[in-house]
MMTF fields as JSON, N, C-alpha, C and O atoms, coordinates in Angstrom:
{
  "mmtfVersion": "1.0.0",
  "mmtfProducer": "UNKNOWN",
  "numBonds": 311,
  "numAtoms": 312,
  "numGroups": 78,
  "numChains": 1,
  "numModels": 1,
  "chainsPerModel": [1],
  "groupsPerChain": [78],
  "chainIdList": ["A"],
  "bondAtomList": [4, 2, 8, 6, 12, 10, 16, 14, 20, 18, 24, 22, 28, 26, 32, 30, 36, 34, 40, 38, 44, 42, 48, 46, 52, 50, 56, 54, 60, 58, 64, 62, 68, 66, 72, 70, 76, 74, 80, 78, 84, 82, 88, 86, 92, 90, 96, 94, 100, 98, 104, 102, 108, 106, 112, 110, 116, 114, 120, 118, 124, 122, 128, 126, 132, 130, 136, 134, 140, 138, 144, 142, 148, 146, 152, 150, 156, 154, 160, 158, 164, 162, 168, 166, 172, 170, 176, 174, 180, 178, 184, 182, 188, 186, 192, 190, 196, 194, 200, 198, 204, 202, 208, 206, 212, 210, 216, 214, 220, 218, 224, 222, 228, 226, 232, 230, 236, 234, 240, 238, 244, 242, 248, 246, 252, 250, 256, 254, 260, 258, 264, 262, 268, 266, 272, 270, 276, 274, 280, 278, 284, 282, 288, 286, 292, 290, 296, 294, 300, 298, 304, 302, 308, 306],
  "bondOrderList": [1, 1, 1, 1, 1, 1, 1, 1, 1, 1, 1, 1, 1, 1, 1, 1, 1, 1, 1, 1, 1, 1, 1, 1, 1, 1, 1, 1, 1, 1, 1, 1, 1, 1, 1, 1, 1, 1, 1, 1, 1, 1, 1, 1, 1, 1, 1, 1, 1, 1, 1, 1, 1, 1, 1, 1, 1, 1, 1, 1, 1, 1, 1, 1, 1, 1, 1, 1, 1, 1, 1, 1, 1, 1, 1, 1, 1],
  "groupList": [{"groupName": "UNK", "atomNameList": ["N", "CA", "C", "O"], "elementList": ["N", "C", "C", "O"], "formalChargeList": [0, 0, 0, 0], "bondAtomList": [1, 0, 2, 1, 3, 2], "bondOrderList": [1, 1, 2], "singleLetterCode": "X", "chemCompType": "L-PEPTIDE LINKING"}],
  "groupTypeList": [0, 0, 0, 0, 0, 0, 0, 0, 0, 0, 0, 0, 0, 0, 0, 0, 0, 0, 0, 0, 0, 0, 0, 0, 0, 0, 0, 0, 0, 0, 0, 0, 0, 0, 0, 0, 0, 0, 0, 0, 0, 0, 0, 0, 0, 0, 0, 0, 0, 0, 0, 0, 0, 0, 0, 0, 0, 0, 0, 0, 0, 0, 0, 0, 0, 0, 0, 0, 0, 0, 0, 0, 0, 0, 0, 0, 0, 0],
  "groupIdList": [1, 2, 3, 4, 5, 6, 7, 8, 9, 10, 11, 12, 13, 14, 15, 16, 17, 18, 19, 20, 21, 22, 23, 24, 25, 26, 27, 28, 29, 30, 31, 32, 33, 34, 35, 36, 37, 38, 39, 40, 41, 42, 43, 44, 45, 46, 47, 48, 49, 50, 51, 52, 53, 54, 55, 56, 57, 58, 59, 60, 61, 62, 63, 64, 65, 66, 67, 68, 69, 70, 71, 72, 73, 74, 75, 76, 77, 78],
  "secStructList": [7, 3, 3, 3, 7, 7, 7, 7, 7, 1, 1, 7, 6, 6, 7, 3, 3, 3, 7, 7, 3, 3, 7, 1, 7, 6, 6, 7, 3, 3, 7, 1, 1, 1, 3, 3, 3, 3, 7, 7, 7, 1, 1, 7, 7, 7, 3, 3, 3, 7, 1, 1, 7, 3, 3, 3, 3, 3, 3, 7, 1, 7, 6, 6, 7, 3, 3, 3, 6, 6, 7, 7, 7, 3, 3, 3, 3, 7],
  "xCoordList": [112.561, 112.019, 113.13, 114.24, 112.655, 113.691, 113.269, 112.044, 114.179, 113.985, 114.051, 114.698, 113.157, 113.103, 113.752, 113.399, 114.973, 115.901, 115.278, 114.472, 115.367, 115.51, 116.659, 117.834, 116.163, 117.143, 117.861, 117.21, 119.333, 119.84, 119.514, 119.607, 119.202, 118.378, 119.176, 119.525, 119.543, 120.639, 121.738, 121.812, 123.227, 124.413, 124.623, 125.574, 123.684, 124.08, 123.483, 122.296, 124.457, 123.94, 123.409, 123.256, 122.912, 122.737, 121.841, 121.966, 120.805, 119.777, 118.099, 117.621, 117.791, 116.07, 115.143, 115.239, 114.557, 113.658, 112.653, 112.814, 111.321, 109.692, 108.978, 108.836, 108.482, 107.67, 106.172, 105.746, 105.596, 104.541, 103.226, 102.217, 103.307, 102.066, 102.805, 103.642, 102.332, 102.098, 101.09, 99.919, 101.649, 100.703, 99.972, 98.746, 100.425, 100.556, 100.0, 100.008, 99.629, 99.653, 100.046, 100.166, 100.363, 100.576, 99.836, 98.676, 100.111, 99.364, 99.118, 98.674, 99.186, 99.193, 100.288, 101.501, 99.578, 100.635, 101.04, 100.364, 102.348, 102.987, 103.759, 104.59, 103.775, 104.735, 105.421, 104.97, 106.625, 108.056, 107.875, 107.274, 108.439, 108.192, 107.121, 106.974, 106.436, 104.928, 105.454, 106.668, 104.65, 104.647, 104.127, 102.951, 105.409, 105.12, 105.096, 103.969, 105.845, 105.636, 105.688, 106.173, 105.289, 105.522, 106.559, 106.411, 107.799, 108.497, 108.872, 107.975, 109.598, 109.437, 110.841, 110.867, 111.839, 112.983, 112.93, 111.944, 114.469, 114.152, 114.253, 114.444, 114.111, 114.204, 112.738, 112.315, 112.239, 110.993, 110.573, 111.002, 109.268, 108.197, 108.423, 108.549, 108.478, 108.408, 108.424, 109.197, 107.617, 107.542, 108.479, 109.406, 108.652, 109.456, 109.126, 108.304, 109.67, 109.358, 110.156, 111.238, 108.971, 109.148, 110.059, 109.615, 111.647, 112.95, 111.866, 111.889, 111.076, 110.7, 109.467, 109.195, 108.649, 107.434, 107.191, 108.268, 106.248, 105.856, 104.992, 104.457, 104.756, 103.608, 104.955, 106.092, 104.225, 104.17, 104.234, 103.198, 105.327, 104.855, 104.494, 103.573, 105.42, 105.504, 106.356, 107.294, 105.304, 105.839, 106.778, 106.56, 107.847, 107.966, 108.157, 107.787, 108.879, 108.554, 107.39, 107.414, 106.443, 105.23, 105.137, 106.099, 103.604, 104.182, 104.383, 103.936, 104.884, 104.916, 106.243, 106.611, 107.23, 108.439, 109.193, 108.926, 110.209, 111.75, 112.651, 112.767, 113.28, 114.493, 115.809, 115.792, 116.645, 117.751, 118.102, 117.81, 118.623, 119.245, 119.816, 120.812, 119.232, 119.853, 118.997, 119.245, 117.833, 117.231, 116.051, 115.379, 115.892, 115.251, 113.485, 113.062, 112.833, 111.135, 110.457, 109.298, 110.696, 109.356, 110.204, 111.324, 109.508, 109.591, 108.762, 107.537, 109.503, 108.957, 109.42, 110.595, 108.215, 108.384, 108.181, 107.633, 108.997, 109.159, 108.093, 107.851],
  "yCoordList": [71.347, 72.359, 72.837, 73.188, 72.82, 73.849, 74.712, 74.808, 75.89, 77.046, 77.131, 76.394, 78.267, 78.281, 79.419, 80.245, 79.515, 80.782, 81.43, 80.671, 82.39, 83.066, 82.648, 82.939, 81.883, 81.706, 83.082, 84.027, 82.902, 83.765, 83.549, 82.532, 84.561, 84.34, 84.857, 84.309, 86.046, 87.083, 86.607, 85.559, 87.463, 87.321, 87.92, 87.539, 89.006, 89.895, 89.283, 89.016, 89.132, 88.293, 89.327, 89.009, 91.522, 91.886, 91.873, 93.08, 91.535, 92.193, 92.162, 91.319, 93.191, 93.218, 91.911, 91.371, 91.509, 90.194, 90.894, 91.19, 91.283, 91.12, 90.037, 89.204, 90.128, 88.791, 89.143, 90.225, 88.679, 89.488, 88.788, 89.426, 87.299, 86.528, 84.923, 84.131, 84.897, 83.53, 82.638, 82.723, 81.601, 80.441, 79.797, 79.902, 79.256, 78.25, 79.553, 80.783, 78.703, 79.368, 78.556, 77.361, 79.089, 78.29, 76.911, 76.954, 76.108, 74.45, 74.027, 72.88, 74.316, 73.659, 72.681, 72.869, 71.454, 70.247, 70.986, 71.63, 70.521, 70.659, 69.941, 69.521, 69.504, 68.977, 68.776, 68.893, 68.441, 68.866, 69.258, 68.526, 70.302, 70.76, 71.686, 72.361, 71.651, 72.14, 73.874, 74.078, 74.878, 76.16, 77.182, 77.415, 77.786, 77.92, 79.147, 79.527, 80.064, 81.694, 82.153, 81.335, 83.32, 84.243, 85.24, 85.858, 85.425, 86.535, 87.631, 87.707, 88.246, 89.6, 90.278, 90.826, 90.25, 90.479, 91.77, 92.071, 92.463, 93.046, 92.989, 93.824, 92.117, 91.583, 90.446, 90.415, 89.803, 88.644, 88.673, 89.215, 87.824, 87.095, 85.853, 85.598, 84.809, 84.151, 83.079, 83.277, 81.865, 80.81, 80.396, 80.032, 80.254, 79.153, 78.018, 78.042, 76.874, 75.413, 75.322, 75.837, 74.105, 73.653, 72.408, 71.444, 72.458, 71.414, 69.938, 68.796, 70.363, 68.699, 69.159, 70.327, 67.97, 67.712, 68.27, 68.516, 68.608, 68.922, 70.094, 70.744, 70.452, 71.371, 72.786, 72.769, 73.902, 75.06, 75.387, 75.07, 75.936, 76.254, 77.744, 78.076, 78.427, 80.153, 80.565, 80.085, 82.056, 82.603, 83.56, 83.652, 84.251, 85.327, 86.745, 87.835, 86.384, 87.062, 87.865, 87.386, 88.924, 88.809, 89.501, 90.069, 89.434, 89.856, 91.599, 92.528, 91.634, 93.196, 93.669, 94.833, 92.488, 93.038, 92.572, 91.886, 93.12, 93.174, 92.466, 92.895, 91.308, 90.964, 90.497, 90.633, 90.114, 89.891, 88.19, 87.269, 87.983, 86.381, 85.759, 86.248, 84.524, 84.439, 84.567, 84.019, 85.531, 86.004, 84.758, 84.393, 84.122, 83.526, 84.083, 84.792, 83.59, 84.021, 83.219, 83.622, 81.721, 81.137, 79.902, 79.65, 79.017, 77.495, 76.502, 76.463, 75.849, 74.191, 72.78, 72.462, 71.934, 71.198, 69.677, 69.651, 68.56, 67.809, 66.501, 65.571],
  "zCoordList": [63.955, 63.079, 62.142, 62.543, 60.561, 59.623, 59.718, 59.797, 59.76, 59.004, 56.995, 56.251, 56.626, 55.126, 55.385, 56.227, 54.484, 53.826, 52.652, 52.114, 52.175, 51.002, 50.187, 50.407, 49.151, 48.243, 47.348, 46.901, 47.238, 46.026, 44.408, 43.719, 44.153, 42.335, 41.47, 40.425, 41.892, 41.081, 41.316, 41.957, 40.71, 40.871, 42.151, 42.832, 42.649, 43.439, 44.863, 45.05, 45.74, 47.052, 48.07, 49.249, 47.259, 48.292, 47.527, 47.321, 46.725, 45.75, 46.905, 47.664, 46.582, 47.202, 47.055, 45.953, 47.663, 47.168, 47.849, 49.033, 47.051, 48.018, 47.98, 47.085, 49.167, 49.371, 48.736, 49.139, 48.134, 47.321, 47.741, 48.043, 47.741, 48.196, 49.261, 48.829, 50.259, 50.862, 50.481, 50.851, 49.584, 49.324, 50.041, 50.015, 50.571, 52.108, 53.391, 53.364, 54.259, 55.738, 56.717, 56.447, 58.22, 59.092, 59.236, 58.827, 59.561, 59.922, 58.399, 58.424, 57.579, 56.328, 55.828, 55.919, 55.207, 55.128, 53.365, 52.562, 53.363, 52.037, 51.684, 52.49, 50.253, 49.822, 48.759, 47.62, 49.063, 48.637, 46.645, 45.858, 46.357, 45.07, 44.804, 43.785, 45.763, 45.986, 45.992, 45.957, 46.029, 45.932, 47.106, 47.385, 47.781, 48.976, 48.952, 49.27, 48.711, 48.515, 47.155, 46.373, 46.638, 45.371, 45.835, 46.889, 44.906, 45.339, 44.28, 43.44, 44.113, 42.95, 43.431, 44.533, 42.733, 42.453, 41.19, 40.517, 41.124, 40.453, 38.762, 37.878, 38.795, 37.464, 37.124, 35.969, 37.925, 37.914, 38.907, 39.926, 38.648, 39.794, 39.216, 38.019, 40.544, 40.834, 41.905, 42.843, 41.914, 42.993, 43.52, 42.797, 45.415, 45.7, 46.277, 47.193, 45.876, 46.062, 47.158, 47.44, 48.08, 49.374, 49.101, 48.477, 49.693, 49.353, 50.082, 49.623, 51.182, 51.202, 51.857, 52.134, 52.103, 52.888, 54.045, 54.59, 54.721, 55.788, 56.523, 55.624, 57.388, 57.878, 57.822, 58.294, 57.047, 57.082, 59.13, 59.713, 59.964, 60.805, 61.406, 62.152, 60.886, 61.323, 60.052, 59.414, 59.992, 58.758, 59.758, 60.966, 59.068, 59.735, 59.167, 59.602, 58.009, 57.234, 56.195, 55.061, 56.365, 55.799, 54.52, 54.004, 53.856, 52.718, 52.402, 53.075, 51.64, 51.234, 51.966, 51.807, 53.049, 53.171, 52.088, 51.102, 52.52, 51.399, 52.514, 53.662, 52.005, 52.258, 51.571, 50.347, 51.962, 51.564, 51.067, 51.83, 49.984, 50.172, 51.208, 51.74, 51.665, 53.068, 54.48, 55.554, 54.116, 55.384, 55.557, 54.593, 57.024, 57.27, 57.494, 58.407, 56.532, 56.036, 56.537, 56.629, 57.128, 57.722, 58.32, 57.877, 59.526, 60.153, 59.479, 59.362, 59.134, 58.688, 59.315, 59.496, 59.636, 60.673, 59.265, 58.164, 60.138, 58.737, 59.24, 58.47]
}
C-alpha cells in the first residue's frame, strides 16, 4: 500500500491546505494523472493528480479539514 501526501504548492512549507471535495472514493480504480481530490489554498483551488494507477483505498483525511504540506490524506493500493 502507498500512502498519498499533500503536496507543497506555496513557498511556504507551513501554509493551510483545505480539502474541499473528494473525487474518488474508497474501492475506486484510478488512474494515473486522473483527478483525485480538490484542494483550496490560500491563494487557489485546485486538483490533485493520482502519481500512478490503482484502487483508491482509505481516505483519511476528510473534507472540510485543513492540513499541512506533507500530511498524509489517503492509502493507495497499486
Amino acid at each position: 500500500m502507498k500512502e498519498i501526501i499533500m503536496p507543497q504548492f506555496g513557498e511556504t512549507p507551513d501554509e493551510d491546505i483545505r480539502i474541499i471535495k473528494w473525487l474518488k472514493k474508497p474501492g475506486d480504480a484510478v488512474q494515473q494523472g486522473e483527478y483525485l481530490v480538490e484542494i483550496e489554498t490560500e491563494k487557489a483551488s485546485q486538483e490533485i493528480e493520482a502519481a500512478y494507477s490503482g484502487i483508491l483505498v482509505e481516505i483519511i483525511r476528510q473534507e472540510g479539514e485543513i492540513v499541512k504540506p506533507g500530511a498524509l490524506i489517503a492509502y493507495f493500493e497499486e
